[in-house]
N, C-alpha and C positions, 0 to 999 in steps of 0.2 A: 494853610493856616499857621504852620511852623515860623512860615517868614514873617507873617503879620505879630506874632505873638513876640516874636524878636525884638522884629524893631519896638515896640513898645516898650518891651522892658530894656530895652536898649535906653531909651528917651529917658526911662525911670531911674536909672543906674545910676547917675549922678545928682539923681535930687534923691533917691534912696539908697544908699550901699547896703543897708542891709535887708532889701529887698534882694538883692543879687544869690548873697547865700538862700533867702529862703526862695526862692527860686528854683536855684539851683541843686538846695536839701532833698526840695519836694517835686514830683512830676507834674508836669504842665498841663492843664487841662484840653485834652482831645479835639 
């Protein structure tokens, strides 16, 4: 699931940057 969760916020990172921090502030959902 870790990898699926990735690549997505992956895809998101550059239409969101500051989805990256809150991502990264908060743990990912299981």
């Amino acid at each position: 699931m870790m990898e699926g969760g990735q690549s997505g916020i992956e895809r998101l990172l550059p239409l969101l940057p500051n989805t990256e921090k809150s991502y990264m502030a908060a743990p990912l959902p299981s």
